[in-house]
C-alpha positions as CSV (number, residue, x, y, z in Angstrom):
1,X,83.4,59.6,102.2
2,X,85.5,60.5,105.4
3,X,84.6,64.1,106.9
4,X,87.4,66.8,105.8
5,X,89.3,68.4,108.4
6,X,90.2,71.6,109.3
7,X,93.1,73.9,110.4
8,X,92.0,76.5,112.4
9,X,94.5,79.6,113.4
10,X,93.5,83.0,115.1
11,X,96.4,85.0,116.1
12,X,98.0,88.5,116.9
13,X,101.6,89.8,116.1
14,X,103.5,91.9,117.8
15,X,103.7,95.0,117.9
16,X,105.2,96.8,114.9
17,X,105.8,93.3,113.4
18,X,103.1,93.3,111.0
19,X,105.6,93.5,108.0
20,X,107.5,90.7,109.1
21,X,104.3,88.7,109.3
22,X,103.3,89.7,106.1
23,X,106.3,88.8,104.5
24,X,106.3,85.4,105.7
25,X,102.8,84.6,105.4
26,X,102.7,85.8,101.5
27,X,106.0,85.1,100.6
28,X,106.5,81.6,102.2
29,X,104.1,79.8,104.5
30,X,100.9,80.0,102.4
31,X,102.4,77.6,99.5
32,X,104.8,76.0,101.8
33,X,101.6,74.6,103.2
34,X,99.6,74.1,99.9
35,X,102.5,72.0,99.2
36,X,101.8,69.0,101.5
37,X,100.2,66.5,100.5
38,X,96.5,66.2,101.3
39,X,96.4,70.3,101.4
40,X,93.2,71.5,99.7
41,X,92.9,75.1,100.0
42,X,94.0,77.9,102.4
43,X,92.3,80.9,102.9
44,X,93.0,84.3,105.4
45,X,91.2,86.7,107.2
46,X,92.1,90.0,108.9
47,X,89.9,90.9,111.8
48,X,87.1,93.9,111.8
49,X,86.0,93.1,115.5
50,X,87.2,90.1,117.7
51,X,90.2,89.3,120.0
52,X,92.0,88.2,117.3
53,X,93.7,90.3,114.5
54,X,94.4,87.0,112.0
55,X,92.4,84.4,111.5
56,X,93.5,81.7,108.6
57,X,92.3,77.9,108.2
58,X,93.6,75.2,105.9
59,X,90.9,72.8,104.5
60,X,92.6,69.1,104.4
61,X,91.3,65.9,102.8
62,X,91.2,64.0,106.0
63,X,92.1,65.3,109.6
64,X,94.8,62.5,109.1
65,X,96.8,65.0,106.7
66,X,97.5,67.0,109.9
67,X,98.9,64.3,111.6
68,X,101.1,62.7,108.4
69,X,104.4,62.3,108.3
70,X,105.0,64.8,105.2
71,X,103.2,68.0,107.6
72,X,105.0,66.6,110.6
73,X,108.2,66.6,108.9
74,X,108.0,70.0,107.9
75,X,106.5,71.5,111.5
76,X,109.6,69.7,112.9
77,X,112.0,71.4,110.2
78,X,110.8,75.4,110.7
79,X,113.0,77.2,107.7
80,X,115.3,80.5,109.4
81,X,112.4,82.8,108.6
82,X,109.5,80.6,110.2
83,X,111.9,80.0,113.3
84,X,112.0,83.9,113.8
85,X,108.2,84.4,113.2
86,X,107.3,81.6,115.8
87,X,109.8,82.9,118.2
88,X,109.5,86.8,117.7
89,X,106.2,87.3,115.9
90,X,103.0,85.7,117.0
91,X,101.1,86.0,119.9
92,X,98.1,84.9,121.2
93,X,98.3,81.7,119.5
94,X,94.9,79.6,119.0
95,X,95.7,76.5,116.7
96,X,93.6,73.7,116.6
97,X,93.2,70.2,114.6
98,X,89.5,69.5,113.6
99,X,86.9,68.1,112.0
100,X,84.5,70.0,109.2
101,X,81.5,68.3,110.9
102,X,78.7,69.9,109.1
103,X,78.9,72.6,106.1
104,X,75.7,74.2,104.8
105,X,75.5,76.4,101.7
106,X,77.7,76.6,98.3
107,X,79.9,79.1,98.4
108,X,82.8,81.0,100.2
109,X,82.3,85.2,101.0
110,X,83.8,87.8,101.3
111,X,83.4,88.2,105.1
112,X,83.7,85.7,108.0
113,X,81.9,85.5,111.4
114,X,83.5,82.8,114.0
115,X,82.5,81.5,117.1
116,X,84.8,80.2,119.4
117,X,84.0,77.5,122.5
118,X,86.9,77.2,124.4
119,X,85.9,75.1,128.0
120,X,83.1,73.4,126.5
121,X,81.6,72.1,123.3
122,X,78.5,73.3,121.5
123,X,75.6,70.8,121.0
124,X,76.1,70.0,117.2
125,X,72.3,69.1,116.4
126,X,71.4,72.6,118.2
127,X,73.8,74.3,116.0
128,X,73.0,72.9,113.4
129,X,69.3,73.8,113.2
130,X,70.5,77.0,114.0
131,X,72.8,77.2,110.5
132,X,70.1,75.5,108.5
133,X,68.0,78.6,109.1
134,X,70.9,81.4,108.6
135,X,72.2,79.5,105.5
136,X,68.5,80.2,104.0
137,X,69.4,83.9,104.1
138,X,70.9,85.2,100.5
139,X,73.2,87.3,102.7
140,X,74.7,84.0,103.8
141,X,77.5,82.1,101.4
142,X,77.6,78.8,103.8
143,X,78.0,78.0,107.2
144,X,80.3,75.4,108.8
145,X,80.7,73.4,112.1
146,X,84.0,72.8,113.3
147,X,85.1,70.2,116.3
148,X,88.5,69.6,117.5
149,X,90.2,66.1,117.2
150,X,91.5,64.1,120.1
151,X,94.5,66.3,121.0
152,X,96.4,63.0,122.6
153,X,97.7,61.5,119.5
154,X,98.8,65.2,118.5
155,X,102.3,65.3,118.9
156,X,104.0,69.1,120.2
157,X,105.7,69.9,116.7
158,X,108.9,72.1,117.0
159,X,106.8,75.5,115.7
160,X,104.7,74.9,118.6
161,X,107.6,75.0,120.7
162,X,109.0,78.2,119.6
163,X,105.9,79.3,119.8
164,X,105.3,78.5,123.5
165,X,102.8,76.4,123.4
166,X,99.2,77.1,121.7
167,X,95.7,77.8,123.1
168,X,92.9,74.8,121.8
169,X,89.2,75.3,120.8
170,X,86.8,72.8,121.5
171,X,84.5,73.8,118.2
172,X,83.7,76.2,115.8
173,X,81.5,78.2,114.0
174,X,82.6,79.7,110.7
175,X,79.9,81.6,108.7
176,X,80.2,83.5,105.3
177,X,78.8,86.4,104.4
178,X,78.7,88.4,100.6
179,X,78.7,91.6,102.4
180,X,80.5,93.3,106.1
181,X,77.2,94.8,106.8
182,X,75.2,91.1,107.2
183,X,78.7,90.1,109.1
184,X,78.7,92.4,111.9
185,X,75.3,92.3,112.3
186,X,75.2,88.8,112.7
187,X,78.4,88.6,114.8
188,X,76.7,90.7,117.4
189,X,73.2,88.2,117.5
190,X,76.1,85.7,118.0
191,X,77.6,87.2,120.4
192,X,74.3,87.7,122.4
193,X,73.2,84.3,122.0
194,X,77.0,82.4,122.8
195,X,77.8,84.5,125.7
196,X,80.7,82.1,127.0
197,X,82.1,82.0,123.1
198,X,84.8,84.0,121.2
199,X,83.1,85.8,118.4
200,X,85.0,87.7,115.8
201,X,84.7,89.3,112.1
202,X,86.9,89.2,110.0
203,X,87.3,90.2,105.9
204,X,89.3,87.7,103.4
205,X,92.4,88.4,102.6
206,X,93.3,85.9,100.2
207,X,93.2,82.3,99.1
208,X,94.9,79.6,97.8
209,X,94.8,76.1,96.4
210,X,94.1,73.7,93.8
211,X,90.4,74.3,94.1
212,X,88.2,76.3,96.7
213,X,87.3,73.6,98.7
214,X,83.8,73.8,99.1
């Protein structure tokens, strides 16, 4: 069975847009995106500590889906209200194609902890032995490696234009948690032991799909 791939978003808005965002997001883009096909399950995240107020990922059957003509066809085609969001709205855009390279645990949380690598990617077999011994925690849900695809056969989609181009990760760390307690105290270990990285935590919003994904 092919790894599933990932679409990972952190972003701000601008100020005194939130509404607008929310009203979008809620109203639209979630199930406008549910609705391609390949599109598992979408889940957001609002931020408790991090650079990034929004975090949101979409869990896809292959990373193929996020290069398919159906997804690129509708990036291409922004409706009137995702036009204004792109262009008025976000900021601080971090979008990035990947692979779900390694998940440990059988669950989703409540509360989210990611690590960022931006310049240079983590060593996956390190990492991993790392979130074989936090997933043995009952405080943990699962844990999850992400690494980006080959951005040259990623075609600059018409959103992306609007939005002025978007930041790339290299790879990923996304750990659940039951409870915000176990998530900001593990988001600061984190942060002490991935000094170059981007750590944030964030709480769940909401989710949606036709199952959870796991």
């Amino acid at each position: 069975m092919s790894q599933p791939g990932i679409l990972a978003i952190w972003n701000n808005v601008a100020a005194g847009r939130g509404a607008d965002f929310e009203t979008w997001f809620q109203g639209e883009h979630l199930q406008e995106r549910l609705g391609v096909p390949g599109f598992i399950y979408g889940r957001r995240h609002q931020a408790i500590s991090g650079s990034s107020a929004f975090f949101n990922f979409y869990l896809v059957e292959s990373p193929a889906v996020l290069t398919s003509q159906p997804y690129l066809e509708r990036l291409d085609n922004p409706t009137p209200m995702t036009r204004m969001i792109m262009t008025q709205v976000f900021r601080d855009m971090n979008r990035t194609l990947c692979h779900r390279a390694v998940r440990r645990g059988d669950f989703r949380g409540a509360y989210a902890v990611t690590v960022r690598w931006f310049d240079e990617a983590p060593d996956v077999e390190a990492l991993t032995a790392k979130i074989d011994k936090l997933t043995a925690d009952p405080a943990i849900a699962a844990s999850e490696i992400w690494t980006a695809t080959d951005p040259a056969g990623q075609p600059v989609s018409m959103e992306e234009k609007l939005r002025g181009g978007d930041r790339k990760i290299k790879a990923a760390l996304m750990i659940d948690t039951l409870r915000e307690a176990d998530a900001v105290k593990l988001g600061a270990a984190l942060q002490s032991d991935h000094t170059g990285a981007e750590v944030g935590v964030f709480r769940v919003l909401c989710q949606a799909g036709r199952s959870l994904g796991i």
